[in-house]
Biopython code that builds the backbone (N, CA, C, O; Angstrom):
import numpy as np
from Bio.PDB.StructureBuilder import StructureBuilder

atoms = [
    (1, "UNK", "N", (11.611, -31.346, 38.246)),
    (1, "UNK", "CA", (12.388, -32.465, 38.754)),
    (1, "UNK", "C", (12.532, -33.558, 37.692)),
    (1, "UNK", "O", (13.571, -34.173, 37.449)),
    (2, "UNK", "N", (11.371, -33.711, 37.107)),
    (2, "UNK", "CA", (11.484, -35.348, 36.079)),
    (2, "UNK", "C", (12.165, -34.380, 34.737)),
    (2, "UNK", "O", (12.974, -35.003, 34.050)),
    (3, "UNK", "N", (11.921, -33.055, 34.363)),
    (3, "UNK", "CA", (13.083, -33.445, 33.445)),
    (3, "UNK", "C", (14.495, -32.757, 33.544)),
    (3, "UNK", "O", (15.246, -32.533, 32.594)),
    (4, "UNK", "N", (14.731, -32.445, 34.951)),
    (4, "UNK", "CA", (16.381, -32.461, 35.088)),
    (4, "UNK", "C", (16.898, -33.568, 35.083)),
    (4, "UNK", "O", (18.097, -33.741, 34.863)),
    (5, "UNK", "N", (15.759, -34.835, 35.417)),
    (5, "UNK", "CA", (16.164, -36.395, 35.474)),
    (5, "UNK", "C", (16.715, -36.701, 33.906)),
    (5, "UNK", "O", (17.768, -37.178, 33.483)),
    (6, "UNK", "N", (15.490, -36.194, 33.250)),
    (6, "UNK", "CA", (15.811, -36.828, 32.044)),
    (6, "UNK", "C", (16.744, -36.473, 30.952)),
    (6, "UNK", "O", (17.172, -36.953, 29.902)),
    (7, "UNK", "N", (16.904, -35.059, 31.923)),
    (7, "UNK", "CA", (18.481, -34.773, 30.712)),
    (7, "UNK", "C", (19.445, -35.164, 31.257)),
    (7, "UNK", "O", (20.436, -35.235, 30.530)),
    (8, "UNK", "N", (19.662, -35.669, 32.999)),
    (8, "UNK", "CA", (20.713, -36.206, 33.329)),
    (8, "UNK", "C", (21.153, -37.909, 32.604)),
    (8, "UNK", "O", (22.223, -38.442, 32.311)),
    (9, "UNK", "N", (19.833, -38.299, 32.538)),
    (9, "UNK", "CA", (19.831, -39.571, 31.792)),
    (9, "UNK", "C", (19.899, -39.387, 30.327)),
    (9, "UNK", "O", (19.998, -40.448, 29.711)),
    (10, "UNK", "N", (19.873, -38.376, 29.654)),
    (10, "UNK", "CA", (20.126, -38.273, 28.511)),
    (10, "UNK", "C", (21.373, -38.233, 28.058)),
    (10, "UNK", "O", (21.805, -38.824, 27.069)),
    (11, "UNK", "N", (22.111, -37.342, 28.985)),
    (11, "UNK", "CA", (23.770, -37.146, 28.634)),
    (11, "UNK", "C", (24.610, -38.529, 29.194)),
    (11, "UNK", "O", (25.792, -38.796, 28.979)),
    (12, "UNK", "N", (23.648, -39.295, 29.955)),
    (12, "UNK", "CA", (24.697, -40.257, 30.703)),
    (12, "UNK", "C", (24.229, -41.288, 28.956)),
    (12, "UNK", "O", (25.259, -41.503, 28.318)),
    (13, "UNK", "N", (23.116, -41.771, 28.351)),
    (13, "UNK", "CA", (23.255, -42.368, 27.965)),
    (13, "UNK", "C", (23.769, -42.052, 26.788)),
    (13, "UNK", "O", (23.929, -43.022, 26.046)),
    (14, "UNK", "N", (24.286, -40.347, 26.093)),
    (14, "UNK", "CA", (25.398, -40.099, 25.272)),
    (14, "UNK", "C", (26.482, -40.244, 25.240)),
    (14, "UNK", "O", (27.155, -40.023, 24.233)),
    (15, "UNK", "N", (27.070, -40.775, 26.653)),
    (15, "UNK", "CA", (28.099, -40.534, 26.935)),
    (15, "UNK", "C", (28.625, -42.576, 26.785)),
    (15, "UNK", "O", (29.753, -42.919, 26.430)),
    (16, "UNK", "N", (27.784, -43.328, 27.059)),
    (16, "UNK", "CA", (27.409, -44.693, 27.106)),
    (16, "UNK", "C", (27.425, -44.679, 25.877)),
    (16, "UNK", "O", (28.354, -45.382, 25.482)),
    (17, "UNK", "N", (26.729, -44.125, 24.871)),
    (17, "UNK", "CA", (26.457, -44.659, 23.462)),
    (17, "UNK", "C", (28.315, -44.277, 22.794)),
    (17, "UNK", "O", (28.741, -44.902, 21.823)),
    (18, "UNK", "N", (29.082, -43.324, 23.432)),
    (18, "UNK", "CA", (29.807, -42.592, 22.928)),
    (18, "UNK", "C", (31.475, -43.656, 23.004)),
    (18, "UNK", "O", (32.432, -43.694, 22.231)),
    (19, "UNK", "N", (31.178, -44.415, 24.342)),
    (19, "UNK", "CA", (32.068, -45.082, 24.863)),
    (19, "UNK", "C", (31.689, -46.539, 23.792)),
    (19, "UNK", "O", (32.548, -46.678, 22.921)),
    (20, "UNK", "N", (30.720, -47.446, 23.756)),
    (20, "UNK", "CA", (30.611, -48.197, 22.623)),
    (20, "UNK", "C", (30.915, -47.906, 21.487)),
    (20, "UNK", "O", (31.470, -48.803, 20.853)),
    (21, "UNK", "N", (30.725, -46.803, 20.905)),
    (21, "UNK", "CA", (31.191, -46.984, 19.610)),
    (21, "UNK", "C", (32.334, -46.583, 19.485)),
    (21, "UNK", "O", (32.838, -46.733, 18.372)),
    (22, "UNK", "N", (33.169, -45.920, 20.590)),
    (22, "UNK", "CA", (34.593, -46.282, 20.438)),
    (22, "UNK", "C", (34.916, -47.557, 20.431)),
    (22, "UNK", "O", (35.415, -47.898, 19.359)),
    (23, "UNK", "N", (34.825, -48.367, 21.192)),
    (23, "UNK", "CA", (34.992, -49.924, 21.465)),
    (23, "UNK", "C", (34.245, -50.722, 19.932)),
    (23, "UNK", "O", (34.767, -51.622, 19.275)),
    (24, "UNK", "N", (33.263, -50.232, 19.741)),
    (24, "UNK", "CA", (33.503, -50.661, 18.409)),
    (24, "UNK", "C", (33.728, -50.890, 17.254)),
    (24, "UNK", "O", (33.518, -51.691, 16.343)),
    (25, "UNK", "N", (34.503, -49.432, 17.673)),
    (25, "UNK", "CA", (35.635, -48.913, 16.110)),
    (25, "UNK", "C", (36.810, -49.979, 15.915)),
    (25, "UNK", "O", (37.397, -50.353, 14.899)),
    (26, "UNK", "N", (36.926, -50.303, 17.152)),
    (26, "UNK", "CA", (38.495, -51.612, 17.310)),
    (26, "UNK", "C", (38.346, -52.951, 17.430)),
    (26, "UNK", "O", (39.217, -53.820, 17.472)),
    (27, "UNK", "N", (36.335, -53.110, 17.518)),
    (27, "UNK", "CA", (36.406, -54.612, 16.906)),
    (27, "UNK", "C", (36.208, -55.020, 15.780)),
    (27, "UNK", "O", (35.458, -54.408, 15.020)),
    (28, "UNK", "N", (36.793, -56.064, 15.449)),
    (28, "UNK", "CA", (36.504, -56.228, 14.142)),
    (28, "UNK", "C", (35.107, -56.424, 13.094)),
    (28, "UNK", "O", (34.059, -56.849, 13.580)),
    (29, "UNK", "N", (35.163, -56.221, 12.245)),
    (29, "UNK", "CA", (33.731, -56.274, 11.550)),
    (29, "UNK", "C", (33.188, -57.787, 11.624)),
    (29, "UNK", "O", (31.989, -57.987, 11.819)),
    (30, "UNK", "N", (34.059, -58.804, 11.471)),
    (30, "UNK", "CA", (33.660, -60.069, 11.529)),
    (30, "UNK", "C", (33.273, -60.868, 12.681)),
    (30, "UNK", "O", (32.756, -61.986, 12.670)),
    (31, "UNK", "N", (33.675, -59.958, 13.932)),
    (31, "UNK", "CA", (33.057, -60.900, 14.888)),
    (31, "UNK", "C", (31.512, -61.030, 14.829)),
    (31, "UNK", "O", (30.695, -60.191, 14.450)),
    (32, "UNK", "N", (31.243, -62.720, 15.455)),
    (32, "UNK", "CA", (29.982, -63.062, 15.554)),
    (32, "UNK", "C", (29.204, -61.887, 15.414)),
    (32, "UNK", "O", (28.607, -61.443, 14.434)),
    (33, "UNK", "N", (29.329, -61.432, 16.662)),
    (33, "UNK", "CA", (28.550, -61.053, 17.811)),
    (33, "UNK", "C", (28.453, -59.408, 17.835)),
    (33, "UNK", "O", (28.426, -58.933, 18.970)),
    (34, "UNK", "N", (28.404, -58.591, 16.879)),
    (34, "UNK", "CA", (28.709, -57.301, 16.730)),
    (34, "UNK", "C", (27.854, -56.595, 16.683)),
    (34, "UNK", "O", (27.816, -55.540, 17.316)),
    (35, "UNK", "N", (26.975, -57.004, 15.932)),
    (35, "UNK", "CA", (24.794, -56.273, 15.339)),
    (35, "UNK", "C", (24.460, -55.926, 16.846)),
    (35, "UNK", "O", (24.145, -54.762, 17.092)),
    (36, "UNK", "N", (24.511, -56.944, 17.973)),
    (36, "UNK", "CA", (23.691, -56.583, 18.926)),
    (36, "UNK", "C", (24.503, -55.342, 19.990)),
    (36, "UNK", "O", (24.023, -55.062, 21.089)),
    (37, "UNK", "N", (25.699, -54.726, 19.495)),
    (37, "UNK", "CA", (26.732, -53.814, 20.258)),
    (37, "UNK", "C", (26.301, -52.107, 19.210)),
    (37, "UNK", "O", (26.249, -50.960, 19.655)),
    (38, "UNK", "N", (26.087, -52.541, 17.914)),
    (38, "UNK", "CA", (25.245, -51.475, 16.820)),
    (38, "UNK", "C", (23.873, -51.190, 17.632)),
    (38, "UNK", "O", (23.721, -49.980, 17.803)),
    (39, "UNK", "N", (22.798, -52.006, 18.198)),
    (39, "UNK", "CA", (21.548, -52.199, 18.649)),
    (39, "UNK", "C", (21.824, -51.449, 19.834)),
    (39, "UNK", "O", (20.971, -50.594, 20.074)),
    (40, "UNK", "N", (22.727, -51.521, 20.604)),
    (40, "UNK", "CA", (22.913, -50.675, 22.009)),
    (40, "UNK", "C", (23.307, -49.464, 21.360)),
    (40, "UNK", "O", (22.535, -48.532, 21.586)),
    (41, "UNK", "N", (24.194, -49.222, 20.687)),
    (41, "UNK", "CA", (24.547, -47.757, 20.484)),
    (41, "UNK", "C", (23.486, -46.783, 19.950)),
    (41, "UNK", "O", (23.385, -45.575, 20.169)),
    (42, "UNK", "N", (22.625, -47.688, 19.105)),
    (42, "UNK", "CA", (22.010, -46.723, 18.478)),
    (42, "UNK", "C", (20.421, -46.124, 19.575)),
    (42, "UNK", "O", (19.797, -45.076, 19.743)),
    (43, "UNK", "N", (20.362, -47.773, 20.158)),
    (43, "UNK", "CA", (19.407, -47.044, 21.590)),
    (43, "UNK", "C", (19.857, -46.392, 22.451)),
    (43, "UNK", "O", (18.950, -45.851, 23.083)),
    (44, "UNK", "N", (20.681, -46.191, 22.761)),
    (44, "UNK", "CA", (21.282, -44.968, 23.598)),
    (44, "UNK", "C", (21.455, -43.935, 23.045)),
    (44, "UNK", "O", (21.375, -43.017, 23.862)),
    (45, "UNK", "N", (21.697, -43.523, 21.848)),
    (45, "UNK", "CA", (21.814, -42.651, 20.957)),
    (45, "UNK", "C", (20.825, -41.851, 21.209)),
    (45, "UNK", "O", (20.948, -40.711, 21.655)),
    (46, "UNK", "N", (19.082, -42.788, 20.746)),
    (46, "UNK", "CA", (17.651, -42.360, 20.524)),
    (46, "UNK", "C", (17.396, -41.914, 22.255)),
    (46, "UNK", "O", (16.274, -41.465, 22.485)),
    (47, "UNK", "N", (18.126, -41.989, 23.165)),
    (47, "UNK", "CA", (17.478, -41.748, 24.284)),
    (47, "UNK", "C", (18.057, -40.644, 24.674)),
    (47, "UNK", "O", (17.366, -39.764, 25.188)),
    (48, "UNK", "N", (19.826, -40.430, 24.458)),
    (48, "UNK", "CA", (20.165, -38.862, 24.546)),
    (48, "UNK", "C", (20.167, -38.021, 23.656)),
    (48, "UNK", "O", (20.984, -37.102, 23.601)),
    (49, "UNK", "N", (19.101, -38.251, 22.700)),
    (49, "UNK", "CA", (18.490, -36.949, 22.048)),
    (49, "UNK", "C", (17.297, -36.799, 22.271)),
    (49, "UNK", "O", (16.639, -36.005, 21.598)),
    (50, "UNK", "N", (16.849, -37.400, 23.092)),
    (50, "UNK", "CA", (15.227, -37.255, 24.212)),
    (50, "UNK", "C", (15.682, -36.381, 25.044)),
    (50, "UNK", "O", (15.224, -35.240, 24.989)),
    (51, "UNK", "N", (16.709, -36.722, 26.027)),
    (51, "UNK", "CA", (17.377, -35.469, 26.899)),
    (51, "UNK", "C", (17.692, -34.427, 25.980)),
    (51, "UNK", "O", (17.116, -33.363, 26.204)),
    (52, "UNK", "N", (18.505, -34.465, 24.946)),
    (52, "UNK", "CA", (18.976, -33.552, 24.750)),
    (52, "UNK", "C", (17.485, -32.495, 23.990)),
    (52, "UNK", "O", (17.520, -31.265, 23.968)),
    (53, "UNK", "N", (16.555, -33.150, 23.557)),
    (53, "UNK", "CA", (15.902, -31.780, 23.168)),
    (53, "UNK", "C", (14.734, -31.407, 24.429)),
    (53, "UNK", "O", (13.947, -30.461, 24.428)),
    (54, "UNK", "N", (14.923, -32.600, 25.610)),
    (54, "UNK", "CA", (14.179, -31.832, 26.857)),
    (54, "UNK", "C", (15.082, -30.687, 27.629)),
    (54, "UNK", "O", (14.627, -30.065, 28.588)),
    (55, "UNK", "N", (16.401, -30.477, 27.111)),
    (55, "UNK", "CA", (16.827, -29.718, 27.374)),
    (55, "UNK", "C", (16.819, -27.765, 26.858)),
    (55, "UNK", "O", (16.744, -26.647, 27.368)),
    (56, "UNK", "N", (16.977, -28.565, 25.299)),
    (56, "UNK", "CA", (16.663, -27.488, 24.381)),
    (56, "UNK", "C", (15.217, -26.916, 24.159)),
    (56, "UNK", "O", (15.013, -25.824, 23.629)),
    (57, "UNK", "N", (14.394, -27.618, 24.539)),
    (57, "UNK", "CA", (12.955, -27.244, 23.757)),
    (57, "UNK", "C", (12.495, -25.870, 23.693)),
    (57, "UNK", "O", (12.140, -25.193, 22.728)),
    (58, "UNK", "N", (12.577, -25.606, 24.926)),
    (58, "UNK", "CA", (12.063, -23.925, 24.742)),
    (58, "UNK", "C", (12.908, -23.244, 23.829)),
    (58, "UNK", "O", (12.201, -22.866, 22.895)),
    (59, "UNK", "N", (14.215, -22.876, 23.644)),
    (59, "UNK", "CA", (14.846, -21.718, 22.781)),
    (59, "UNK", "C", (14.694, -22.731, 21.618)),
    (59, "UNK", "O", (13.724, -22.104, 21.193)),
    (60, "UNK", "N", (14.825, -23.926, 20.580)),
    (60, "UNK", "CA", (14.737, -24.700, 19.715)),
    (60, "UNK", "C", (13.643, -23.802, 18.608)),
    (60, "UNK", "O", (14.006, -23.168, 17.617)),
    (61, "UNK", "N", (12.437, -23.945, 19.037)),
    (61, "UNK", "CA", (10.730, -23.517, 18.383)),
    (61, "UNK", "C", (10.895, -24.527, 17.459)),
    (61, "UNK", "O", (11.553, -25.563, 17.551)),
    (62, "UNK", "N", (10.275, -24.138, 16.634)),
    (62, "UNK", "CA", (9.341, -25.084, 15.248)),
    (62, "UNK", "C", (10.773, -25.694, 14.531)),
    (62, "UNK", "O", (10.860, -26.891, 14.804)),
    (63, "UNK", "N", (11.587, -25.358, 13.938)),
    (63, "UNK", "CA", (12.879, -25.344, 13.318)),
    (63, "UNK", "C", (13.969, -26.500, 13.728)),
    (63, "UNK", "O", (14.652, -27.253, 13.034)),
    (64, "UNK", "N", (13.859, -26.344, 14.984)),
    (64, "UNK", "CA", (14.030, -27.127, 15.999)),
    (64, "UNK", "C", (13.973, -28.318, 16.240)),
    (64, "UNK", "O", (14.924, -29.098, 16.188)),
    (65, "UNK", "N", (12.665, -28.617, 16.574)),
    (65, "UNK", "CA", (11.339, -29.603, 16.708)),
    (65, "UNK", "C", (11.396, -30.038, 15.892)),
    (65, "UNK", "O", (11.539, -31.243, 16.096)),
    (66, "UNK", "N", (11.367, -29.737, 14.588)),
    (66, "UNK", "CA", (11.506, -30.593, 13.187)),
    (66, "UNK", "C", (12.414, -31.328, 12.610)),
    (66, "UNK", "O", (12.255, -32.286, 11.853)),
    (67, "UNK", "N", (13.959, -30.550, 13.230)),
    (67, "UNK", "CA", (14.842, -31.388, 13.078)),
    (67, "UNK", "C", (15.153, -32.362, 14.430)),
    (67, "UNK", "O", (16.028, -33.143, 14.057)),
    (68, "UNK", "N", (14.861, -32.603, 15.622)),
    (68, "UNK", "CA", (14.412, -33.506, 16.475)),
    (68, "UNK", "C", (13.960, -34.739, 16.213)),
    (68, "UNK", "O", (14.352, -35.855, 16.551)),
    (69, "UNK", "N", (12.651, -34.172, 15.241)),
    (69, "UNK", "CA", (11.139, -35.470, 14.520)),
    (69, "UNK", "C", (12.259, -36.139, 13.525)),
    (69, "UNK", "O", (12.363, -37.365, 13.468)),
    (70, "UNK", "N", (13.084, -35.281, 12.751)),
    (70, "UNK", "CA", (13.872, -35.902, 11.470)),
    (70, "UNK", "C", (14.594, -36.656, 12.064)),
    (70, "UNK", "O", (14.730, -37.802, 11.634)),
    (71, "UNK", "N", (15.411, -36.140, 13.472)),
    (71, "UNK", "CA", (16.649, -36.875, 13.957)),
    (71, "UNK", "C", (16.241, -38.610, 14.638)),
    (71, "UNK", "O", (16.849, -39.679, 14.591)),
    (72, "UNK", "N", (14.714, -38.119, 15.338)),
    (72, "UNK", "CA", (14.784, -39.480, 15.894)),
    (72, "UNK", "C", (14.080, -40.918, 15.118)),
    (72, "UNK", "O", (14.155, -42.064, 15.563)),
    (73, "UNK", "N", (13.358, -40.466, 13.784)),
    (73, "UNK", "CA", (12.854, -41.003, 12.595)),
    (73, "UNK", "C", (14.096, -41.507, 11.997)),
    (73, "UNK", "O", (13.910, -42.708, 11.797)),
    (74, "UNK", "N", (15.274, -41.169, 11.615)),
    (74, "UNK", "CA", (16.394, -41.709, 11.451)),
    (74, "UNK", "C", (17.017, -42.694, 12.671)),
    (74, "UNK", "O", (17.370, -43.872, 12.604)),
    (75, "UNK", "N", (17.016, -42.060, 13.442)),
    (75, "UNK", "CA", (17.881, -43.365, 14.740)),
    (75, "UNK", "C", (16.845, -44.295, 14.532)),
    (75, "UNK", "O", (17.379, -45.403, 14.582)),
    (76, "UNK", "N", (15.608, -44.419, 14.318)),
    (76, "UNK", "CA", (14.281, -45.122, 14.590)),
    (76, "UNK", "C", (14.641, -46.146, 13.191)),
    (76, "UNK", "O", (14.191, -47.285, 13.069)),
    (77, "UNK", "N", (15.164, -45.753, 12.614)),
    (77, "UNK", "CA", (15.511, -46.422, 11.049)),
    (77, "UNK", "C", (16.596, -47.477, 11.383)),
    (77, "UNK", "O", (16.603, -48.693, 11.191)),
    (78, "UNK", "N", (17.586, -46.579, 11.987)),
    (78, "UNK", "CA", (18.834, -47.481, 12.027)),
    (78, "UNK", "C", (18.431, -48.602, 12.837)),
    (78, "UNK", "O", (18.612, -49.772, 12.501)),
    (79, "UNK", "N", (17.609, -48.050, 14.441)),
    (79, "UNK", "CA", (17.368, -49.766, 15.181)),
    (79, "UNK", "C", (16.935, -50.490, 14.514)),
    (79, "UNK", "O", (17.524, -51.571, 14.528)),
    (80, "UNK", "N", (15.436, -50.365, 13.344)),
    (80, "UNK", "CA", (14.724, -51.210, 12.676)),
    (80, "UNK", "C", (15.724, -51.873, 11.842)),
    (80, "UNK", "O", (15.487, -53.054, 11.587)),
    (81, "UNK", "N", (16.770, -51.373, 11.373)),
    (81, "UNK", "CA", (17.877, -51.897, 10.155)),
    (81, "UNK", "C", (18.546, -53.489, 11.159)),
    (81, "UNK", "O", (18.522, -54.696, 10.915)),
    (82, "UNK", "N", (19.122, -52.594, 12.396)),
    (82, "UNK", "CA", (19.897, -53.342, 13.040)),
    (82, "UNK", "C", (19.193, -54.855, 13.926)),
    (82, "UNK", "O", (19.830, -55.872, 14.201)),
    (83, "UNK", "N", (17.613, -54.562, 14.249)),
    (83, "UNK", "CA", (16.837, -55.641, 14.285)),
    (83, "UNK", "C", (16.729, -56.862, 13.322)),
    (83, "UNK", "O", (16.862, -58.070, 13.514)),
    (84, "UNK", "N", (16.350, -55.890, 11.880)),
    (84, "UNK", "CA", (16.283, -56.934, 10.587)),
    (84, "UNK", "C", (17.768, -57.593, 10.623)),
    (84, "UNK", "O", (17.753, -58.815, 10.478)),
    (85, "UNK", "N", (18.413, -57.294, 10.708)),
    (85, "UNK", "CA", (19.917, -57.791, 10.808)),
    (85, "UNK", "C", (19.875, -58.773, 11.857)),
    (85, "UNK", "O", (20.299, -59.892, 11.569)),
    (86, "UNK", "N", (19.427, -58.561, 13.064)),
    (86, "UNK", "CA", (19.833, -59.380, 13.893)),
    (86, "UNK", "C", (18.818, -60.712, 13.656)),
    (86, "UNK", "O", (19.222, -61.801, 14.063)),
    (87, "UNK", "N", (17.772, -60.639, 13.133)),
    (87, "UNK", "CA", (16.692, -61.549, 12.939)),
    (87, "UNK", "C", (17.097, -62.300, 11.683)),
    (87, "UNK", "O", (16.561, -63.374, 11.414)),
    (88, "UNK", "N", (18.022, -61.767, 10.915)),
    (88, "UNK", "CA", (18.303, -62.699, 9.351)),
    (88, "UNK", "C", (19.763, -63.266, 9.608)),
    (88, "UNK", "O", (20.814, -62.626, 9.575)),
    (89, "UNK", "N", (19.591, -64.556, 9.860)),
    (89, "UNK", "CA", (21.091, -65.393, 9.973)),
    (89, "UNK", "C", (22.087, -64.801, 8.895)),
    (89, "UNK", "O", (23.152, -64.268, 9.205)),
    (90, "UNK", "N", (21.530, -64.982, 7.306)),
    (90, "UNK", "CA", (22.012, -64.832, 6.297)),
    (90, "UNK", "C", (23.478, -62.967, 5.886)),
    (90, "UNK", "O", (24.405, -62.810, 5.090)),
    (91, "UNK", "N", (22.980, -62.262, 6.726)),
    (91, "UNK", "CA", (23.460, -61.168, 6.642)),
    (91, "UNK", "C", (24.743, -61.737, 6.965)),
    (91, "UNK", "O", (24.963, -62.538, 6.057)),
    (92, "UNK", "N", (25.704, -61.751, 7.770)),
    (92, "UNK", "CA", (26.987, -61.701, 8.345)),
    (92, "UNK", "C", (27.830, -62.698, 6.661)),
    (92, "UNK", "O", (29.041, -62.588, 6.471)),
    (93, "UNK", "N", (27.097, -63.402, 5.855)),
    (93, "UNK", "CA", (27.946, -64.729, 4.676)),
    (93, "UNK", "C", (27.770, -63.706, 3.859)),
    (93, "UNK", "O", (28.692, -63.685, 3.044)),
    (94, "UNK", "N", (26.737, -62.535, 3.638)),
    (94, "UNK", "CA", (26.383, -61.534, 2.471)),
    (94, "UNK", "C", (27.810, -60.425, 2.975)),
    (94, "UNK", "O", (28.921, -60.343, 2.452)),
    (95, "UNK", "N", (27.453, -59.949, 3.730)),
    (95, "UNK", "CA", (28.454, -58.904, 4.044)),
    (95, "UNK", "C", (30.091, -59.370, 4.442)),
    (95, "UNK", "O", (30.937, -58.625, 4.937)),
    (96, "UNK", "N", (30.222, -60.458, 4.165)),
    (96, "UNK", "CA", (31.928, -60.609, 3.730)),
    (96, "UNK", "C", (32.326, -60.010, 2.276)),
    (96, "UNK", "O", (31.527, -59.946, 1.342)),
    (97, "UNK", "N", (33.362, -59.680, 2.231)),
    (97, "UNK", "CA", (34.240, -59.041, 1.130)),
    (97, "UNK", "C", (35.194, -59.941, 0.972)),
    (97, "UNK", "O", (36.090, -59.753, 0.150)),
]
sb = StructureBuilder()
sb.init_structure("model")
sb.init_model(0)
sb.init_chain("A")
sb.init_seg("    ")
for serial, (resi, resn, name, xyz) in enumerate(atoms, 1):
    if name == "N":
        sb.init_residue(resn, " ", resi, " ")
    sb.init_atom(name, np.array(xyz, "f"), 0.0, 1.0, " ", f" {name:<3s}", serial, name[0])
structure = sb.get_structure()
């Protein structure tokens, strides 16, 4: 039961992460307010690939599993990126062109 839950919540929040970053393909890079819309996508991201390998785990094995550990060590990177970002005023005057 808890993990048909959690792959149902896994695909809903792929599908959530999938719909933001359309929406934020068409805003612009300069608005204020953008880091914390990166911060949602990428946590939803890290949560439907929790479903998605409670889905896969058994046929996956070791091979698998490893690229899982790699995949969510990377999303785990990007939130930490997108935190430091949101915590340093200075980023948004650096990243104009």
């Amino acid at each position: 039961m808890w993990r048909t839950s959690l792959i149902r919540l896994g695909a809903s929040a792929m599908i959530v992460a999938g719909i933001l970053r359309g929406i934020a393909s068409i805003v612009p890079a300069s608005t204020p307010h953008i880091m914390p819309l990166y911060l949602l996508i990428d946590m939803f991201l890290l949560f439907g690939s929790i479903g998605l390998y409670a889905f896969q785990r058994d046929e996956i094995g070791l091979t698998g599993t490893l690229g899982f550990i790699l995949q969510v060590a990377g999303t785990l990177i990007l939130i930490a990126r997108d935190v430091t970002i949101l915590a340093s005023p200075a980023y948004p005057v650096a990243n104009q062109q």
